[in-house]
C-alpha positions as CSV (number, residue, x, y, z in Angstrom):
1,X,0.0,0.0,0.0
2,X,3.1,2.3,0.9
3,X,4.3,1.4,-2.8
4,X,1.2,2.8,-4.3
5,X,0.5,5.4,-2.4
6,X,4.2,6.7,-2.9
7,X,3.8,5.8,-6.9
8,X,0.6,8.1,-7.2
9,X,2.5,10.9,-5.3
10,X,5.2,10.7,-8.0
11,X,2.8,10.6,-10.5
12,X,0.8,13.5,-9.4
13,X,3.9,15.7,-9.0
14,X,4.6,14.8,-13.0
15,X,1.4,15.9,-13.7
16,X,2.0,19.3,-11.9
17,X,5.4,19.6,-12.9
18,X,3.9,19.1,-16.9
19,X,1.6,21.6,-16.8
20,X,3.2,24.3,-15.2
21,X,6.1,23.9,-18.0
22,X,3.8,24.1,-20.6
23,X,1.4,27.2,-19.4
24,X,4.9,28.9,-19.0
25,X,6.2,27.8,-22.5
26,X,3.4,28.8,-23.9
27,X,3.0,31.9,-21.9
28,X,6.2,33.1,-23.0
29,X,5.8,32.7,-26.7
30,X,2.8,34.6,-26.2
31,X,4.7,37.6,-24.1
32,X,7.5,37.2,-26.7
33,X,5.1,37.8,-29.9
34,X,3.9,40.5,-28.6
35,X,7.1,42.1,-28.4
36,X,8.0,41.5,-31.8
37,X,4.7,42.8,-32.8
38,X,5.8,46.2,-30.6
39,X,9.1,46.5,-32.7
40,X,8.0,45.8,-35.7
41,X,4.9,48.1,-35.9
42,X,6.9,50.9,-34.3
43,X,10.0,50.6,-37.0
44,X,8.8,48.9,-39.8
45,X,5.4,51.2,-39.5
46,X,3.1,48.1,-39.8
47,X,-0.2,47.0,-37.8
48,X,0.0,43.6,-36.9
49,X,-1.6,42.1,-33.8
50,X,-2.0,39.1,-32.0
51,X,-6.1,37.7,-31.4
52,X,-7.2,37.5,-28.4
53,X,-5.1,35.2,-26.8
54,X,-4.2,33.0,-22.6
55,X,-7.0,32.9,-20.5
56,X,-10.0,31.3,-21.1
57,X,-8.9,30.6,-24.8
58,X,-7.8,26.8,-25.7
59,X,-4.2,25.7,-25.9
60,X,-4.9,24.9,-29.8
61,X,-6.8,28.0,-30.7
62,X,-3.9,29.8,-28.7
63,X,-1.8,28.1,-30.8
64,X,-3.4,28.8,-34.3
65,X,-3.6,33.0,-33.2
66,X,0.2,32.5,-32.5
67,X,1.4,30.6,-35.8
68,X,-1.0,33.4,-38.0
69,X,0.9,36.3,-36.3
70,X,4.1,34.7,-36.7
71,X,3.0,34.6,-41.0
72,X,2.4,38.0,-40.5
73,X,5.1,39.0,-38.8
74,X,7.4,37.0,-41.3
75,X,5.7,38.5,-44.5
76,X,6.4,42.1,-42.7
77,X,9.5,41.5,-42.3
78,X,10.5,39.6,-45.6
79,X,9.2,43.0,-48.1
80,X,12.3,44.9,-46.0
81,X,14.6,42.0,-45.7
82,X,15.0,42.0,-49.3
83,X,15.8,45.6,-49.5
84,X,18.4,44.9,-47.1
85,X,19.5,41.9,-49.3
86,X,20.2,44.4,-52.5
87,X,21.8,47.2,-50.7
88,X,24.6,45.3,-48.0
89,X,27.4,43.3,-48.8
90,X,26.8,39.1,-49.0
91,X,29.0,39.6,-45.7
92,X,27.3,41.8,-44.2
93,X,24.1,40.4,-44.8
94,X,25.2,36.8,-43.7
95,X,26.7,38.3,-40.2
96,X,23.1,40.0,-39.6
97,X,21.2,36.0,-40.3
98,X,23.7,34.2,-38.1
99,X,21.5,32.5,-35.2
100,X,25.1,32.8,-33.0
101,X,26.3,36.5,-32.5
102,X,27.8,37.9,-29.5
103,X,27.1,41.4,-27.7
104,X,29.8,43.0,-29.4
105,X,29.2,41.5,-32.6
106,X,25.8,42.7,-32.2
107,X,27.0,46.2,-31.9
108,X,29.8,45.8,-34.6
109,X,26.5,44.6,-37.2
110,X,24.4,48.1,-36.4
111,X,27.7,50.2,-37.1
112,X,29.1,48.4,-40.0
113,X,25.1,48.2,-41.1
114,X,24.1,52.1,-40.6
115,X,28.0,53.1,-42.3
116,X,26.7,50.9,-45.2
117,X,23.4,52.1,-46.0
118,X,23.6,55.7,-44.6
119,X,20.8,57.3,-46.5
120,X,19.1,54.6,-47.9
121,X,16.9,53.5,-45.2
122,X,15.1,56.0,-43.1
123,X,16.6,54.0,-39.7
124,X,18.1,51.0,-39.4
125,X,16.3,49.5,-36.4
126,X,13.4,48.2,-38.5
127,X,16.0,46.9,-41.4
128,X,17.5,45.4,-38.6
129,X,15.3,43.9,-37.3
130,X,13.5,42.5,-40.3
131,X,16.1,41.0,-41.9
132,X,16.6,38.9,-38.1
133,X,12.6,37.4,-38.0
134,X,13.2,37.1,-41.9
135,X,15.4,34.4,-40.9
136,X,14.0,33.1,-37.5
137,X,12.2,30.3,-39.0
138,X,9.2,31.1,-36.2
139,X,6.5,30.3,-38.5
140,X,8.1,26.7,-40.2
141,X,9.4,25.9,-36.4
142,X,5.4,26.6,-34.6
143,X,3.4,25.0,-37.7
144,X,6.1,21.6,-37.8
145,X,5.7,21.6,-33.8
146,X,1.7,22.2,-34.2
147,X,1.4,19.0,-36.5
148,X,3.5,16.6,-34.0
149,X,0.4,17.1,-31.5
150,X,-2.5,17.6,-33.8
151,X,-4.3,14.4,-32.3
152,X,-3.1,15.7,-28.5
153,X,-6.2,16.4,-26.3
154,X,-4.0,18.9,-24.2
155,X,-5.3,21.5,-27.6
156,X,-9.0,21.6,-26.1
157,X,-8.0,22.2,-22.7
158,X,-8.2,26.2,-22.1
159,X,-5.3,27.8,-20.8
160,X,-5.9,28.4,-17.2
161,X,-6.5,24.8,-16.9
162,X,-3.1,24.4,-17.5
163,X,-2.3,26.3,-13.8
164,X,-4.8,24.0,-11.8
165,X,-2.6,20.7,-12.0
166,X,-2.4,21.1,-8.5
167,X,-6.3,21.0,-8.3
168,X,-5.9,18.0,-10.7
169,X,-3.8,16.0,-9.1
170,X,-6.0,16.5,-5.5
171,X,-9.3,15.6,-7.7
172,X,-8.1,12.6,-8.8
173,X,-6.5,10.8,-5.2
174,X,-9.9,11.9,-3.7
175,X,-12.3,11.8,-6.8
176,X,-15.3,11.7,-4.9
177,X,-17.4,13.7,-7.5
178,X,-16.5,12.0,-10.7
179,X,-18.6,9.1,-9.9
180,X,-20.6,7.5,-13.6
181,X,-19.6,5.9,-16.4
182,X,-17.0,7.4,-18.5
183,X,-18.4,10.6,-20.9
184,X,-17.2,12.3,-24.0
185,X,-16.0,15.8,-23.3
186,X,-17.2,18.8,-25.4
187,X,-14.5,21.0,-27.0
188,X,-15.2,24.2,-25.2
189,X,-15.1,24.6,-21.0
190,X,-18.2,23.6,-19.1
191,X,-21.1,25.7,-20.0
192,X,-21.7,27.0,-16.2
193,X,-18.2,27.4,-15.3
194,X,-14.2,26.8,-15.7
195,X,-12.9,23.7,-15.8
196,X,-12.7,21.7,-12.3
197,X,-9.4,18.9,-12.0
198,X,-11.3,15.9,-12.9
199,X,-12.8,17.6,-15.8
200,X,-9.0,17.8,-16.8
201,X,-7.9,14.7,-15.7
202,X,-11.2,13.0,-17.8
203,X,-9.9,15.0,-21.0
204,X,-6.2,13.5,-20.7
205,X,-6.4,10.2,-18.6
206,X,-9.7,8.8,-19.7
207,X,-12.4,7.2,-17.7
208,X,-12.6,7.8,-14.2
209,X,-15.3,5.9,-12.4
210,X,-16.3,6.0,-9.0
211,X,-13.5,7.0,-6.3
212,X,-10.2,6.2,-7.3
213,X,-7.9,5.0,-5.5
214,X,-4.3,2.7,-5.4
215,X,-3.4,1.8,-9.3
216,X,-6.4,3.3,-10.6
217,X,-5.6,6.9,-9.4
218,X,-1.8,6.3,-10.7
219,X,-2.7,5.6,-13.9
220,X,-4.8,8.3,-14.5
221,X,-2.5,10.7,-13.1
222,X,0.1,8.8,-15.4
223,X,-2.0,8.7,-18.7
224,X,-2.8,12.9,-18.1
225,X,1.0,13.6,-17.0
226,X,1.6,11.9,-20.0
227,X,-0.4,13.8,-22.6
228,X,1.0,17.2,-21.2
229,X,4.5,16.0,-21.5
230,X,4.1,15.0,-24.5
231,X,2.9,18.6,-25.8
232,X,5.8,20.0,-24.0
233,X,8.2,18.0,-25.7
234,X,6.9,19.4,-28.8
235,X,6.4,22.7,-28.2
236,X,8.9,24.2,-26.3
237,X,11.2,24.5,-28.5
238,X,9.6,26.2,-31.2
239,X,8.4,28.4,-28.0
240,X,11.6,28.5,-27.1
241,X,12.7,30.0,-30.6
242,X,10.1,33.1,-30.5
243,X,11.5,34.0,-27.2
244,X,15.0,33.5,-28.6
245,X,14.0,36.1,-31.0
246,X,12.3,38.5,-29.0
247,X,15.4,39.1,-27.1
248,X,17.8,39.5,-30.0
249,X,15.5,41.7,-31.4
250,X,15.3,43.7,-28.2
251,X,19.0,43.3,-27.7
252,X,19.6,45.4,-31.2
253,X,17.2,47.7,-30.4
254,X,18.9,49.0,-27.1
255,X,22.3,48.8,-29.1
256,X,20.9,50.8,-32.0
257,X,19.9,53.5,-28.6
258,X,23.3,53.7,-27.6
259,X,25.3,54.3,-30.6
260,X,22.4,56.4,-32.3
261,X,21.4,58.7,-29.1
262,X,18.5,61.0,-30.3
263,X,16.9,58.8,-33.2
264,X,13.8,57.8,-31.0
265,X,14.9,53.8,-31.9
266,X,13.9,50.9,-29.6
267,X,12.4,50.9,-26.5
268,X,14.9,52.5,-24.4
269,X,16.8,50.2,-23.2
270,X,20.0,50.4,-21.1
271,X,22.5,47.7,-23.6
272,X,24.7,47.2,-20.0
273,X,21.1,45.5,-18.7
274,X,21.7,42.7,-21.5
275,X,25.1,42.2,-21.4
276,X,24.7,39.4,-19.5
């Protein structure tokens, strides 16, 4: 008894583990996107924006709003990038794609880039900038990493549900108000409120009848920890890429501030504050 009540512990600490990962992963592609969407509207004078988006919304729909901004943001960027392309050297230009620069490369790029086209571009952070998400890949890396969990319940749970694994794992040792045969589960939340653990837990683990305890309650806990890690392994790295992005971009926007005092660019960042 020790055993399995030590095994569904495990288990249930998975399950919270997996879905506080994955609400942050995805809660930080989400911040990050809408940074890019700052720069980019401020420098590169578009209006893109990000649908309505966290919250209530579903991890799939989330997930959909996030890979049409990141088409938008790419076809923004690619109308400048190839401006960029014709006027800077094939050095140049190669320096400003690589995934791999350092601060003072960094720096180096916006000098070498503003000597190079002085006058051809009305500033350089959006040029920048563009030419940067141009190459990102966010778009190819979010649509590949959307189609690896296409069949994933975890896509019709809504966001906050990702925060309540706590509440999860609790409704499933106790479990006293799942009792009844197993039922299919609608897309949306419940119509007369948010999602409750064992509404969860019946999406990812399956049929939960009566009060379960012992092996039962560990392999529920198992099948849902499961289905969450399993999203996580597939999404946080595209995730991981648009907040990658985000902070280069920001990165070159406080650099383009410090050598270009006076122009207006970036947000107004201090460059020592990212040196790290």
């Amino acid at each position: 008894m020790l055993s399995l009540f030590s095994g569904t512990e495990s288990e249930r600490q998975r399950l919270v583990h997996a879905g506080q990962s994955l609400h942050d992963s995805l809660q930080g592609c989400i911040s990050s996107t809408h940074t890019l969407l700052r720069i980019l509207n401020q420098h590169l004078d578009t209006s893109v924006s990000l649908e309505l988006v966290g919250g209530s919304v579903g991890v799939g729909e989330n997930l959909e709003h996030l890979l049409r901004a990141a088409w938008d943001i790419y076809a923004a960027a690619e109308q400048t990038d190839r401006h960029v392309r014709k006027n800077a050297s094939r050095d140049l230009y190669a320096r400003m794609v690589s995934p791999h620069t350092s601060l003072q490369e960094k720096g180096a790029i916006v000098r070498d880039f503003h000597q190079a086209t002085m006058g051809i571009f009305g500033s350089v952070g959006g040029p920048v900038v563009a030419v940067l998400l141009r190459n990102a890949g966010l778009p190819e890396r979010l649509e590949a990493a959307l189609q690896e969990v296409e069949a994933s319940p975890v896509l019709h749970l809504p966001m906050d549900a990702l925060r309540q694994s706590s509440e999860i794992a609790r409704a499933v040792s106790a479990c006293d108000a799942c009792g009844g045969p197993a039922r299919e589960m609608a897309a949306g939340p419940p119509e007369n409120g948010p999602f409750s653990g064992t509404d969860v837990v019946q999406r990812l683990g399956g049929c939960l009848p009566g009060v379960l305890t012992g092996r039962r309650a560990r392999s529920a806990l198992a099948a849902a920890a499961g289905h969450l890690e399993e999203a996580l392994r597939a999404l946080a790295p595209a995730c991981k890429s648009f907040q990658s992005a985000a902070a280069a971009a920001e990165v070159y926007m406080a650099l383009i501030t410090e050598q270009q005092p006076g122009t207006g660019e970036g947000p107004g960042q201090n460059p020592a504050s990212v040196a790290h």
